[in-house]
Each structure stands twice: as C-alpha cells, then as structure tokens.
N, C-alpha and C positions, 0 to 999 in steps of 0.2 A: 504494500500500500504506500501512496505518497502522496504528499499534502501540495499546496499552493502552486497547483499544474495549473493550464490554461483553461478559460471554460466553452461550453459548448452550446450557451442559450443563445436564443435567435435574435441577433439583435435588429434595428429596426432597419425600413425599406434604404438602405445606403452604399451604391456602390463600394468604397473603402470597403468597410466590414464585411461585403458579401466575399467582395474576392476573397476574403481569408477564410472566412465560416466552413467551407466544405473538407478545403485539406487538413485543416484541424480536426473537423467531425472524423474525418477517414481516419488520422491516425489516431486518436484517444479508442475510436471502435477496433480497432483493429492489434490496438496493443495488449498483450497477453496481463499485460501485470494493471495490477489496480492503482488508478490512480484518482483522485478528484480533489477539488479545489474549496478553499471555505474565503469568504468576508472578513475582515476585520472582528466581526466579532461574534466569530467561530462557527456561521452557518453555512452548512451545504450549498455551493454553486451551482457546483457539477459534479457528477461521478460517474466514470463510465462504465460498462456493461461488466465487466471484469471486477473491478469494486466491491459493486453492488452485488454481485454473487459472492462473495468472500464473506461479507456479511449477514445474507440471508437478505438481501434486500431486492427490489425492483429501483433502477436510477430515479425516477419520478416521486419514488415515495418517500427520498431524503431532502427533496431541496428545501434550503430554509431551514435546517434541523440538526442543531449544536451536535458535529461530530466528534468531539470529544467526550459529551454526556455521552450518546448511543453509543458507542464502539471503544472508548480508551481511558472508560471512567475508574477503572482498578487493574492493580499493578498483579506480576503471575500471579502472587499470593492471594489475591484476592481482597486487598487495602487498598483504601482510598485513592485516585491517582488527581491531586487537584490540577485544576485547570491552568494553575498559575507556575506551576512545576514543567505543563508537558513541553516538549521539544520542537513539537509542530506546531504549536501558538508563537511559543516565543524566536521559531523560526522568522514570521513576521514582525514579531515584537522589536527582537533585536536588529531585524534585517543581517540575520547571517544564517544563510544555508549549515542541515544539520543532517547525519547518518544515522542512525540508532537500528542496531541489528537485534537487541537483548531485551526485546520489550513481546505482549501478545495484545492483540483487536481483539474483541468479543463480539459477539454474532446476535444475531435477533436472539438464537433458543436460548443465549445465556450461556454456552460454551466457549471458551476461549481457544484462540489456536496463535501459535510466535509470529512476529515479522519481521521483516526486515524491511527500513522505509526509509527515505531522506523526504526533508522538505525545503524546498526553497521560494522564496519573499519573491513578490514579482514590484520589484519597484520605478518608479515614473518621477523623471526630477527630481532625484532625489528620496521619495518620499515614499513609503509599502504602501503597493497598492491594492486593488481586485476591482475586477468587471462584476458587478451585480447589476440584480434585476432593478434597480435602482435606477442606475445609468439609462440601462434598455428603455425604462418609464418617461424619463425626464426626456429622453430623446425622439421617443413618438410623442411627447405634449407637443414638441418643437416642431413637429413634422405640419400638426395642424394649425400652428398661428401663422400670425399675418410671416410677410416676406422679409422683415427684420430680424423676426427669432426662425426661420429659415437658414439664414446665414449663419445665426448661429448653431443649429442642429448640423452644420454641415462642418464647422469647428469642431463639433465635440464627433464628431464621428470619423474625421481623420484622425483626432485624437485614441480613439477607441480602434481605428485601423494598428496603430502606433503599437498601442498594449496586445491587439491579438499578436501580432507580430514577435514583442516581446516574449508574449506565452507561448509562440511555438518554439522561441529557443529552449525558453524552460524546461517543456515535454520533452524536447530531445534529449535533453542536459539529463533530465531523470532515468530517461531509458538508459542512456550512456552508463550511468549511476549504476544501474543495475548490473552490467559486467562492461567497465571499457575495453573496446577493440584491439586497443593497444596496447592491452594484455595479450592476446590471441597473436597480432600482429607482430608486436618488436617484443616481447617478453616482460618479467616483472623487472627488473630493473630499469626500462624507459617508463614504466606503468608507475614506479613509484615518484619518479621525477615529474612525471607529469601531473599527478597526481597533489604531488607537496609544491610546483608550480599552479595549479588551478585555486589549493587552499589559500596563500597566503594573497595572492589575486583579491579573491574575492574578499578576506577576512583583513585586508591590507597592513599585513603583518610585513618587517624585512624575513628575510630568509638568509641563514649561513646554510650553506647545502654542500656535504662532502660526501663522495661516494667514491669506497674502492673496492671494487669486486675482481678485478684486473680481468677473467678469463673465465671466471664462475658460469658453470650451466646455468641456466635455468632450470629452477627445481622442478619438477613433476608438477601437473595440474594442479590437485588437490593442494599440496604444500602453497604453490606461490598463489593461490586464492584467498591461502588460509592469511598468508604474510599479507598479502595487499590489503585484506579485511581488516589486519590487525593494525596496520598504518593507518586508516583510512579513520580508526573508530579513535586510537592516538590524535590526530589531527583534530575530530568533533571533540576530543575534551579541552583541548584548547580554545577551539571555537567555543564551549559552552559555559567553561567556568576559568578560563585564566586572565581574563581583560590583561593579556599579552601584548607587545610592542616588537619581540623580537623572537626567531625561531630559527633552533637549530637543529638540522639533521644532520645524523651522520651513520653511513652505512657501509657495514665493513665483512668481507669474507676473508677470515683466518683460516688454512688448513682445515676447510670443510666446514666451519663454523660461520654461521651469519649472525655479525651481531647488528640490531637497527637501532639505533639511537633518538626520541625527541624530546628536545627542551627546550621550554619556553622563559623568559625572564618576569612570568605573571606574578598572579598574588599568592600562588600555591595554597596549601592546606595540609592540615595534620594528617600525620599517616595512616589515622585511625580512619580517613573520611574514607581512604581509598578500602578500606576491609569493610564497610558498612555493608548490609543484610541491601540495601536498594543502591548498592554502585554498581549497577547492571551493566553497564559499557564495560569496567573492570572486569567482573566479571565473563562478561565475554571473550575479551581477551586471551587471559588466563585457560580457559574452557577448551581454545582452539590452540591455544601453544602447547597445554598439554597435550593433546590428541595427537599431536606430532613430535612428542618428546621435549618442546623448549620449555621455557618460561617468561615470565614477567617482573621483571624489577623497578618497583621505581621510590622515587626518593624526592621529597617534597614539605616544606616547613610554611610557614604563613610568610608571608612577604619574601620569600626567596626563589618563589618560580616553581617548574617542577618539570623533573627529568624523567620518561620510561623509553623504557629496555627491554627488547627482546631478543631472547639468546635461543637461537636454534642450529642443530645439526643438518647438514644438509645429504642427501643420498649420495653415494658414489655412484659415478655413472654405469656400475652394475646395474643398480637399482633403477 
C-alpha cells in the first residue's frame, strides 16, 4: 500500500486536465500494488482497484473516509496507532517522503495482514499539496459564471494540469519504490548510491559518500534485496527522527565481509529508544540481517547524532 499517489476523480470539462486524466486512470488501474491518495486531513481521494481489494473494500466506498481510522488505527499488537504518530500523515506533514516495511493494514473483517509502503507529499510552490473534490467543485462553479471567473476557471485548471503532472511522477517514483530497476540493471552497489543520492535530494541533507567494494560480486538476489531494504529503512530513520544536516555513508567489503555504515550529525536518542517493544523499523532491520547471518549495530546519545551498522558475510562465488 502507499499513500499521497496521484488521484483519479474526474475533474471538470478542461482541456489541460483531460489530457492527463486517462494515462493516469490507465496506470493507477493497471498497477498490481495498492496505492491511493488522502487530503490534508486524512481522507480518501482515491484508491485504486488493487487497494481496495487489500482491504476488503470497493474504491467508491472509501472516498472521503479517514484512512488511517479504517485500515492503520492499531499497531501488530493490537495498540492504539495514533494518528499523530503514523508515517503516512506526517509524510505530508513534514513534507519528506517515508518507507516503512514493519508495520500491518487491517481489513474490513478486522484481520490484519504486514506491509510494506512508502508515502510521498505531493507539493506545489513550495507548499503539500492534494487535488480534492474541493478543487473539482470550485472549478465547475467557475465553469458556469459570467466570462470573468471563466478566465479564471481556466487558471486554476492549468494549474491542476501542473499537479496531475506532478502526480504522475509521484506514481512512478512509488512503483520504482517498490523494486528499483537499477537493482536488476547495474546491481546493489549502483542501487545503493543511487539510492542515498535520491535521499539526501529530496530530504536536503549534505552527503559524505565513500564506497569500497573494489571487485565485490554482487550478492545473490535475496541477500542484496535484503541489504538494499536494510539501507533504505536506515535512511527513513533519518528522514523520521534525526532533524539531521549532514550524512555519512560508508560502504566497505573486507575479505568477504560487507560492512555498511550510516550516520547522521542529528539529535540522536538513548539507546534504550532503539530496543523499545514499537521500534518496528529496528526491528526490521535486525529480523533480515539475521536471516542472512549479519547484524545491527548502532550507537546513538541525545545531541550526538546516530550511527548504524550493518555487518554481513557475503557468499563465495561457490554459492
């Protein structure tokens, strides 16, 4: 599932808009994974057909309808998950796109199933935005007055060409999200550059970036999936809790060993935040480096930033 995609209501009689409406309808329908979009304050845009099955839903019966009460109101355990905690709010909130793999949706019947989502801010001038039925409204009033707010319905609807445009980058950006090509493509080592390039971009962080892998395969499938996941959910806890300035990676293969290095110069946090019963991202982590034999180090005080580490073996090229 993923949040603050483009949406797909029909907006009103305006060349601009039309050209866009249909290739965006084709790919939100045609995309295998769930995505939909919510308002400023938190209701259903759009969801598309994929979505809306995930949850037990028909797309038409959520518009308008706080997706986070219906589907991400309690955490696996079954506790509370408030609204002013979750990731995909304050995705817009903060205006910084977010990954979260260690969390579950819950379904109409009231069963829970995990996901795996990012959500990203679709912003305009600066400013987070969203296409609501709102806009679509004020723009058929315009349609019927006199030929002075004409003019103006024909501003806001290039304007509203502008943000569909912007939301189909976003739709792609999420697909991409979901396995970049340049994984498959050039391997995990272009994948993670590009990768800790795309983060600090958008989160406009500097970046120190050292990589020496000299000659290193590329691990097996599963492995550098697990390593890219594991970077990718490092990078969202920067994005989430370090109000960071500077970021360093550094990525190194020893004699079969991959060590991957991130630290940030944030506000850090006690060591204990990182062991808590809901550091589900932590936890995630840890969950897939064991699978594979590494682990997780990291190392973090209040005002001193915070550094993780993961330390894995990598197969010989028997394996």
């Amino acid at each position: 599932m993923h949040a603050d995609a483009p949406t797909t209501f029909r907006p009103p009689q305006a060349p601009p808009a039309e050209a866009w409406r249909d290739p965006l309808a084709l790919l939100l329908a045609s995309t295998g994974e769930g995505i939909y979009g919510v308002d400023l304050d938190g209701g259903c845009v759009f969801i598309n057909p994929a979505g809306a099955r995930l949850i037990g839903y028909e797309p038409e019966e959520l518009t308008g309808l706080n997706m986070h009460d219906l589907t991400h109101h309690s955490r696996p355990d079954g506790s509370a998950y408030p609204e002013a905690e979750c990731p995909i709010f304050n995705a817009f909130r903060q205006g910084l796109p977010c990954r979260i793999d260690s969390e579950v949706f819950w379904r109409r019947d009231g069963t829970a199933f995990p996901v795996e989502y990012s959500s990203h801010p679709i912003v305009e001038d600066g400013d987070v935005n969203w296409m609501d039925k709102r806009l679509a409204e004020q723009a058929q009033r315009s349609a019927d007055a006199a030929e002075d707010m004409r003019t103006r319905m024909r501003c806001k609807c290039q304007n509203m060409s502008r943000l569909i445009e912007n939301a189909v980058d976003n739709v792609g950006r999420i697909i991409t999200d979901l396995r970049p090509s340049i994984l498959d493509h050039q391997g995990l080592w272009a994948a993670l550059e590009w990768q800790a390039q795309e983060f600090v971009q958008s989160a406009e962080l500097a970046l120190d970036w050292c990589m020496e892998v000299d000659d290193a395969p590329d691990p097996p499938e599963p492995l550098a999936m697990a390593v890219f996941r594991i970077f990718q959910e490092m990078l969202s806890n920067v994005g989430r809790h370090a109000r960071a300035q500077h970021l360093r990676v550094a990525i190194q293969v020893t004699g079969g060993e991959l060590s991957l290095q991130v630290q940030d110069d944030g506000v850090g946090a006690p060591a204990l935040a990182f062991e808590a019963a809901d550091a589900y991202g932590v936890m995630g982590m840890r969950e897939r480096a064991r699978h594979f034999g590494g682990r997780i180090d990291i190392a973090s005080a209040p005002g001193e930033g915070t550094r993780m580490c993961l330390t894995i073996t990598l197969p010989g090229e028997e394996t």
